[in-house]
Structure formats: C-alpha cells, structure tokens
NUVEX-536398 format. One record per atom (N, C-alpha, C): x, y, z; residue in one letter. Coordinates in steps of 0.001 Angstrom, whole numbers, plus 500000, padded with zeros to 6 digits. Layout:
<rs>
XYZA
...
</rs>
This chain:
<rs>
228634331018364302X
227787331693363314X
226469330947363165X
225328331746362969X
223985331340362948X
224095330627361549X
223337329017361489X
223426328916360065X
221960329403359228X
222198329339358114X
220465329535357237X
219996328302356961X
219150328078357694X
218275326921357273X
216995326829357050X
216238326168356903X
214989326113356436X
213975326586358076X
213727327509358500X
213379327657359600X
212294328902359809X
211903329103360530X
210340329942360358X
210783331412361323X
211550331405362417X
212399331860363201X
213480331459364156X
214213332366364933X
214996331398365815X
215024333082367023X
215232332446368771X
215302333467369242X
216614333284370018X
216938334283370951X
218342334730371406X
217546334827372744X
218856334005374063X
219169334261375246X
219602335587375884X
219043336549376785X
219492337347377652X
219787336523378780X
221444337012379000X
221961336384379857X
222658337542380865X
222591337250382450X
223661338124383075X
224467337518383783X
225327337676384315X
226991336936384796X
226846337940386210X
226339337383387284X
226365338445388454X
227888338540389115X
228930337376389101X
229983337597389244X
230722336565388292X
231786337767388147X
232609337260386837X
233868336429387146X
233862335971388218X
234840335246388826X
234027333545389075X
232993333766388867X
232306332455389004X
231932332269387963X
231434332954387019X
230751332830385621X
229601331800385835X
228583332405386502X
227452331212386899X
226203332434386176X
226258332295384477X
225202333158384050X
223912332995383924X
222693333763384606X
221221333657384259X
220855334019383836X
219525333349382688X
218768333739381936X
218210334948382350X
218184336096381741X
217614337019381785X
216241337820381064X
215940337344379491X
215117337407378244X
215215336812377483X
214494337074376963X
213960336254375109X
213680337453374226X
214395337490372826X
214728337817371872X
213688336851370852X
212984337251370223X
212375336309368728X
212265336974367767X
213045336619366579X
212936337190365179X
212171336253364720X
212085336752363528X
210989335599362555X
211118336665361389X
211714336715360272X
211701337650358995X
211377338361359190X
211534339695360148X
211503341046359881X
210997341680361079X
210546340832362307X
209487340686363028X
210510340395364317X
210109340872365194X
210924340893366192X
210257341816367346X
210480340603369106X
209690340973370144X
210266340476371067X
210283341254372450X
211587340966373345X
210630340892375208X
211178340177375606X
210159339908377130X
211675339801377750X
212019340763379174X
213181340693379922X
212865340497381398X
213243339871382302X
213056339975383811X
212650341938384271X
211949341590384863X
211104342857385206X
210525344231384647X
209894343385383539X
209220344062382738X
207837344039383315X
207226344720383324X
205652345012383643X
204897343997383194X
203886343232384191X
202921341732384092X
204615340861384228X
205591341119384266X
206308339884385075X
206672340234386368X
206187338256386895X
206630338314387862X
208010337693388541X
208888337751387353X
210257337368387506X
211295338294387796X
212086338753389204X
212523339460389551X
214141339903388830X
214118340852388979X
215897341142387657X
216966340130388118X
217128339766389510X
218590339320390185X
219800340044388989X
219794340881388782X
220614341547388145X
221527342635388085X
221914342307389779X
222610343743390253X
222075344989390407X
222770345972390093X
222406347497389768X
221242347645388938X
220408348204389269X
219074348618388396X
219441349283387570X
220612350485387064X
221172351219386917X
221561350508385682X
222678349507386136X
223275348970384595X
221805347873384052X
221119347043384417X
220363346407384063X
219443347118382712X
219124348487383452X
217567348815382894X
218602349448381856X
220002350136381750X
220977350636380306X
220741349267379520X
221325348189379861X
221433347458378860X
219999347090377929X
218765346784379323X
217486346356378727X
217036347813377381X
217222348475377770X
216955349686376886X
217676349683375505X
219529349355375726X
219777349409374524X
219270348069373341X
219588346698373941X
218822345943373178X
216918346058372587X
216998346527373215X
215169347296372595X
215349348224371818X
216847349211371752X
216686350174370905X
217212349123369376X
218301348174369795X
218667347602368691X
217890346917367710X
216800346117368680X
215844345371367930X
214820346165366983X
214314347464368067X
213491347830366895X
213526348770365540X
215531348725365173X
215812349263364286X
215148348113362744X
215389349636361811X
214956348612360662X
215566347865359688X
217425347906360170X
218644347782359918X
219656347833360289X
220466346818361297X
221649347269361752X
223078347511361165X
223792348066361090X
225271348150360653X
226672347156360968X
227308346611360437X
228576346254360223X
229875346929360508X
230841346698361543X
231812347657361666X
232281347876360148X
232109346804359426X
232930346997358146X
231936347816356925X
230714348211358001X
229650348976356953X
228643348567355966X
228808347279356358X
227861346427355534X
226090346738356506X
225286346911355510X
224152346977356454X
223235345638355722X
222734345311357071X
221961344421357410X
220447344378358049X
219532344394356593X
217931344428356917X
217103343605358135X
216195343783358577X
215691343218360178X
215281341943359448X
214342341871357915X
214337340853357340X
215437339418357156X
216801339906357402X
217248339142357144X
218100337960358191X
218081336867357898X
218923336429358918X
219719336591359876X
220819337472358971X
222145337918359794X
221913339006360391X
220198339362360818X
219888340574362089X
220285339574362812X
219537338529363257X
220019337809364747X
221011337880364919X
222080337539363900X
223678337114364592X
224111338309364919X
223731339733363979X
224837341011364220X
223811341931365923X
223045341012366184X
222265341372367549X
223078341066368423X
223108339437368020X
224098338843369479X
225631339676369482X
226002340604368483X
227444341015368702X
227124342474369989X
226270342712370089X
225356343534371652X
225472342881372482X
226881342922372678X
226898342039374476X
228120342707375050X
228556341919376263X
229450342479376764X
229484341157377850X
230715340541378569X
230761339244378876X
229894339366380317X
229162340734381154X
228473340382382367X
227698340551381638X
226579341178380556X
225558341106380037X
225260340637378710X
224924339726378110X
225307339192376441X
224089338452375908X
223918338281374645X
222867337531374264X
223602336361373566X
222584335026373484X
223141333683372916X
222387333496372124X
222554332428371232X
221702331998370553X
221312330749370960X
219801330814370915X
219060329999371927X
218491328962370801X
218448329033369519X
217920328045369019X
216943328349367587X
216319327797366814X
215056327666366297X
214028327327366269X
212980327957366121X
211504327721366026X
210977327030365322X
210420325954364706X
210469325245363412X
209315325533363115X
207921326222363772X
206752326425363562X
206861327467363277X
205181327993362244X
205625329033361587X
205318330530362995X
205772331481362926X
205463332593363990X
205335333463362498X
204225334489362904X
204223335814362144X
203601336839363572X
203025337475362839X
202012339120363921X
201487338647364477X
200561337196364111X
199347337213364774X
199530335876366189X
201124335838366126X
201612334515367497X
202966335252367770X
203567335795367456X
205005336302367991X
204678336360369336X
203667337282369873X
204001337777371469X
203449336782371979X
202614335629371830X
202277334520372510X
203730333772372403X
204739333547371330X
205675332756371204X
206758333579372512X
207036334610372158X
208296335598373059X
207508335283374517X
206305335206375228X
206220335100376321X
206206333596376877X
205376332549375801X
205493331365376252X
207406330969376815X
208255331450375423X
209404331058375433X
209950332005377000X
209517333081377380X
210073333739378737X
209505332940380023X
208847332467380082X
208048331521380919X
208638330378381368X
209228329956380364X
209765328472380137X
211094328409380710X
211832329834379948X
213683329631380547X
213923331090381166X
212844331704381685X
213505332808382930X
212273332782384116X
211285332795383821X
210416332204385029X
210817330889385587X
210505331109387050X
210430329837387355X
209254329441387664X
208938327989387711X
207100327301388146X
206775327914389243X
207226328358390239X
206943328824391224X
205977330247391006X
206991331269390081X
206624332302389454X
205380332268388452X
205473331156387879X
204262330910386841X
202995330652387339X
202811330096388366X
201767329327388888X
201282330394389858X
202089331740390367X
201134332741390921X
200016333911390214X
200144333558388616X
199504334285387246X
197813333808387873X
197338335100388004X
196205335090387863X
195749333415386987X
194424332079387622X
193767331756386622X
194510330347386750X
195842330860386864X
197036329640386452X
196695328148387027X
196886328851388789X
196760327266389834X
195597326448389542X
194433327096389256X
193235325548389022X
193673324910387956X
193688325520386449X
194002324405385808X
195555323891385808X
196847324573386378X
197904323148387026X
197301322296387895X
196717322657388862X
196122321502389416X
195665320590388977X
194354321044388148X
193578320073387290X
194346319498386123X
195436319713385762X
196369318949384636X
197015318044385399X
198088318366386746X
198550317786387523X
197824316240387778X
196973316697388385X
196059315449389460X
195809314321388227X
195461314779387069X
194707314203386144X
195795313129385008X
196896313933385421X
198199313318384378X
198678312367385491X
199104312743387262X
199805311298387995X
198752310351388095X
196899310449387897X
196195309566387848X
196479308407386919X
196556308821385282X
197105308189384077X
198469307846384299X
199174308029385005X
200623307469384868X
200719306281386159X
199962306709387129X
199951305219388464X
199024304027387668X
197789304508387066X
197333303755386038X
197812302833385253X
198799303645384440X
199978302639383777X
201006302366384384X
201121302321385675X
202155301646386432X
203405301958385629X
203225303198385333X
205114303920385524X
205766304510386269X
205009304935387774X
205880305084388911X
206143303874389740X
206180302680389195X
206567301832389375X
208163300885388736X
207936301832388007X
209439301269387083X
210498301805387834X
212049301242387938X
213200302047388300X
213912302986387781X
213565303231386066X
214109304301385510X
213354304820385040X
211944305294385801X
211272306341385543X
211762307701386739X
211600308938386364X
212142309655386749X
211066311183386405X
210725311737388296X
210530313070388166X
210826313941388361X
210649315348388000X
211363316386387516X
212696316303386911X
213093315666386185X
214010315951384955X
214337316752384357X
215533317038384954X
216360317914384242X
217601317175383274X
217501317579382027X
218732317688380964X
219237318559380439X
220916318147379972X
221409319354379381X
221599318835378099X
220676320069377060X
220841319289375575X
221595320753374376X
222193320136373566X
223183321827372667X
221897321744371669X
221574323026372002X
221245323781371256X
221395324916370763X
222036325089369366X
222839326390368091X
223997325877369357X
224569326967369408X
225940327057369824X
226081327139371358X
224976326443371779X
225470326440373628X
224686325539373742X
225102325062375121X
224397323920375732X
223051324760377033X
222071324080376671X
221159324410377278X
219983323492378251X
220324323736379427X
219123322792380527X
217842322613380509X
217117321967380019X
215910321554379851X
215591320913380605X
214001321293381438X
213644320836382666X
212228320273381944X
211929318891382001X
210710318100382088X
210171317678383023X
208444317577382982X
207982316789384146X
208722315238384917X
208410314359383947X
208757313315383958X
209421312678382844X
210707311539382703X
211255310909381601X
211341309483382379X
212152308576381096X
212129307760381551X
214053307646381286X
214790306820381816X
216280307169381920X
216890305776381475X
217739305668381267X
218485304393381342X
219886304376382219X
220821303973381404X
222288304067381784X
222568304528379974X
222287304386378863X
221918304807377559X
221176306240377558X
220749306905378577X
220553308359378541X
218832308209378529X
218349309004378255X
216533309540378027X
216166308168377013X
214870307964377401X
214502307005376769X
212498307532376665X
212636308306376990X
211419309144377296X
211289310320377663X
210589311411377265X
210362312530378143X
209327313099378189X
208098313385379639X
207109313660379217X
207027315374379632X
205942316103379378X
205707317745379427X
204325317450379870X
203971318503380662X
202470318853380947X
202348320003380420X
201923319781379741X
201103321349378855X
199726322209378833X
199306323145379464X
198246323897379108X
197804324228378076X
197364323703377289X
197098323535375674X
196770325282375328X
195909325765376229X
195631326995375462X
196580328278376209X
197557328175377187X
198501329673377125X
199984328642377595X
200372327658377768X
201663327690378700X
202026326484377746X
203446326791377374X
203884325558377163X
204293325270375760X
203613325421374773X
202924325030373761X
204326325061373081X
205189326136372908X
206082326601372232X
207586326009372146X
207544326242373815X
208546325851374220X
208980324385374218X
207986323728374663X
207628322274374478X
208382321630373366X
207420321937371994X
207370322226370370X
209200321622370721X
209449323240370888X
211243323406370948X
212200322314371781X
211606321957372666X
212621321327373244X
212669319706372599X
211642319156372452X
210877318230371845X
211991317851370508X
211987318869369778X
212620318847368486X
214267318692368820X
214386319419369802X
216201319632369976X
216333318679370823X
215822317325371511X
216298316303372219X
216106315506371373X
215303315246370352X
215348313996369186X
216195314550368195X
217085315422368248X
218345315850367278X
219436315164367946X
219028315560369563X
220426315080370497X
220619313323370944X
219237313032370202X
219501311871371256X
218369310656370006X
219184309850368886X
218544309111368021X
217528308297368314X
217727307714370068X
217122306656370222X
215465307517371286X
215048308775371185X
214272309645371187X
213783309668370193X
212163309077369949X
211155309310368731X
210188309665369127X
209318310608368188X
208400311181368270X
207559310478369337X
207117309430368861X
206204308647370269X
207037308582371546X
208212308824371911X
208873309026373240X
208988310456373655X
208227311318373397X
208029312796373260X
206744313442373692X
206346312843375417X
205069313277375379X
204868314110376138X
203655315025375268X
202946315858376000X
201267315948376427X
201042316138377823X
200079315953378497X
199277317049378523X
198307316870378152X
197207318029378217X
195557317510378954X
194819318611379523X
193718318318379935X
192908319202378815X
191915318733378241X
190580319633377416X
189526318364377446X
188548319263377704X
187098318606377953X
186450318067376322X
185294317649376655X
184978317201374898X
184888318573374196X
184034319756374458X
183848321101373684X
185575322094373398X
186222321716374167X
187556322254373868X
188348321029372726X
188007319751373117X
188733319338371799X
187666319642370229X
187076320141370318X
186492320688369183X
187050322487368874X
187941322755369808X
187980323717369440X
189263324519368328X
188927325030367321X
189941325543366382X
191236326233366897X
191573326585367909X
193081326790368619X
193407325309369073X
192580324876369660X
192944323350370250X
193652322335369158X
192524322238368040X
193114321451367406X
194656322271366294X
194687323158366200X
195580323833365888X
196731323231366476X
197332323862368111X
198202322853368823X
198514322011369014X
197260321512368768X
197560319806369504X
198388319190367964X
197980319450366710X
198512318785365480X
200088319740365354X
200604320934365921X
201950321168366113X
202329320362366801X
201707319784368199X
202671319195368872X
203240317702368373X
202083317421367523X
201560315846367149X
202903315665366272X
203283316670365507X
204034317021364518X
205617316536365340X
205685316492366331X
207399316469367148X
207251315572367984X
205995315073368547X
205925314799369963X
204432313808369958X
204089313589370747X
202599312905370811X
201718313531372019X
200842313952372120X
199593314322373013X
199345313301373130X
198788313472374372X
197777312649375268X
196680313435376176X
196062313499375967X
194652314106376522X
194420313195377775X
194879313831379199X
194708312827380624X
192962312992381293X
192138313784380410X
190693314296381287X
189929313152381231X
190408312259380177X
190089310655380835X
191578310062381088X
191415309700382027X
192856308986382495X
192995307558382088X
191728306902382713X
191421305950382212X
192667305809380501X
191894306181379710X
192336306143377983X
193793306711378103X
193768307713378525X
195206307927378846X
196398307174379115X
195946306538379782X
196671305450380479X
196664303888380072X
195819303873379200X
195929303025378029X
197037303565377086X
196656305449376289X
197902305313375684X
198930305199375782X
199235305480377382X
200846305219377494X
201130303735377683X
200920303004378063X
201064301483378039X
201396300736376489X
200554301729375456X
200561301539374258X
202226302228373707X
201991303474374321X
203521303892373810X
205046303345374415X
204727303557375909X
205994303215376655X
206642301400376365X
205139301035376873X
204807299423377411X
204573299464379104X
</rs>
C-alpha cells in the first residue's frame, strides 16, 4: 500500500513480462500524479524513440489505451464502491490495481519537488527518458549529441584533473539496485565511487536545461534513504552552463533543487571543478 506522506507527487512503472516463464519484466511508461494532475509517456508513443518490445501491437496498444482511459477519469471506483477522487492519493494505488501479471503498473516512487501544470510534462518525460529510454535512444533527439558531448569531454577533463580515475574504487557506468516504495529498482549512474561497504559516491551528468533534472533529484534522494553513509555532498551532479546561463532564472531554479539532495558542480571550468571535487571526495 502507497503510504501518505508529506510529498508533492509520486509516479507508477509500466511494466511488460514478454515471457511469463522467465518473468524478466521491462519498463514500459511513466504514470505521474501530483493532486489531481496526472500525465502518462509509454514506449511508442509519437516523438519517442523507444521501441514497444512488447509483443503483439494488438494487446500493447489495448492495454496503452485502457490506462489512458483510467487516468484521465475524474474518479475511479472501488469493487466495494467506494469512489475515489483523481485529487486524492488513493488514485495512484486504485490505478496500480489496472494490471494484469504480463502487463501491470508499480509503484515507482516519490517526487519530493513540487510538480503542478506548468512542469508535469517536463517531469513525465524527463522521468520516461531516464527508466524506458535508453542513452543510446536519447542521444539520437534532435540538438542532444553536441551538448552530451560538450558535458561529457568537460566532466572526464575535471575528474583526470582530480585524479579520480586513478583511484581503485572509482567506478564507471554504475549500475545499482536501490528499493524504492515497494520494489527494487536499478539505477544507472555515470560514475561512483565503491567500496567493499557499498557506494561511497555517486556522480550524474546532467543537462541542466531538458535531461536529467528530475530523475536525478529522484534517485539522489532514494540512495541517501538506502544507504546512511551517502550525503548530500556524495551526490554529484555535473552540469555544463556558460557565465549568461548561470544567470539564468530556470538555471538557477535547478541547480538550487538539485543543491537541495545532491551538490552541482559546474565542469565549463574544469579547472574549479576539479578543485571541487578534491574538496568533496579528497
């Protein structure tokens, strides 16, 4: 059961089970409520370029349809007849009872930042980006490849700088599995740092103004739940903005969410960059 907590929204996993004898299920969509408010991004929806792997087009596009019809009711029902407003919490949970064990939704977690009208569909796509795209898929978006590049080049400059691909328990592409709500969920980072004591670091490259931002936020928060000896300053995220973009009112917007879970580092001087991590890591 979803609990009520102090939280701004929380969204739900589309998942499919291509064979049920293996039970090896993939992310399929993102679900985001937020009090009353609710917006859904699924594998092969129009502007994605994430393919269904979802069997039959047939059963896929039934199910994608009925969860869209569910969400954009303005109240769902209770077998026992109790009805339940979109406002209220217990829409998410009586959503996730819309499943069926090859097609089902999970609960993927909470948002701790606030989402309303004017960020939901930036939040529902960042969050589809993150756990049903893959980088491969992301990085063919119109616009995308110069600035990964230019974040890329600019973040391993600051990190050979501080001589952390020099350490033995530094570690890239990192993958962890951390519980979040009621399932365990794989979280893939650029770089961490590891022990035999588990994460001792984890860093993100972030596109400050479309990729990342959200998801980041999220994961950020649910590995310093999972893991005590994870603090905010072991929580970094890498961004490139020039001097006129760090003046800018979305910029600084993000950057003080992320500041809020995690720590930025601005790599477009590497140089300083690479001072701060020496300062944070050692």
């Amino acid at each position: 059961m979803i609990q009520a907590t102090e939280i701004s929204a929380r969204f739900l996993l589309a998942k499919h089970v291509p064979d049920l004898r293996r039970m090896e299920p993939r992310n399929i969509g993102v679900i985001v409520w937020s009090h009353g408010l609710v917006r859904a991004r699924f594998a092969g929806d129009p502007g994605s370029s994430s393919p269904r792997h979802t069997g039959p087009n047939s059963s896929y596009q039934e199910w994608v349809t009925y969860w869209r019809n569910q969400i954009s009711k303005p109240e769902l029902r209770r077998k026992d007849g109790t009805v339940i407003r979109s406002d209220e919490l217990a829409f998410v949970e009586q959503l996730r009872t819309a499943s069926k064990t090859q097609y089902m939704l999970v609960d993927g977690g909470a948002l701790l930042d606030p989402i309303g009208a004017d960020n939901i569909d930036e939040a529902t796509e960042d969050l589809f980006e993150q756990l049903v795209e893959s980088p491969k898929e992301r990085n063919r978006k119109p616009g995308k490849r110069e600035a990964t590049m230019q974040l890329n080049n600019s973040t391993k400059i600051a990190l050979a700088k501080a001589r952390l691909f020099d350490r033995e328990d530094f570690r890239e592409r990192y993958d962890w599995v951390c519980p979040v709500g009621g399932t365990r969920q794989s979280f893939h980072f650029d770089f961490a740092i590891h022990t035999s004591k588990g994460p001792q670091a984890v860093f993100h490259r972030v596109q400050w103004n479309s990729d990342r931002i959200y998801s980041t936020a999220f994961q950020f928060d649910h590995m310093r739940l999972a893991h005590s000896q994870l603090t905010s300053e072991h929580c970094v995220a890498f961004v490139f903005a020039d001097h006129p973009e760090m003046h800018d009112e979305k910029f600084i917007e993000r950057q003080t969410m992320l500041n809020q879970r995690g720590t930025t580092i601005n790599v477009a001087d590497p140089e300083m960059a690479a001072s701060a991590l020496v300062s944070l890591i050692g």
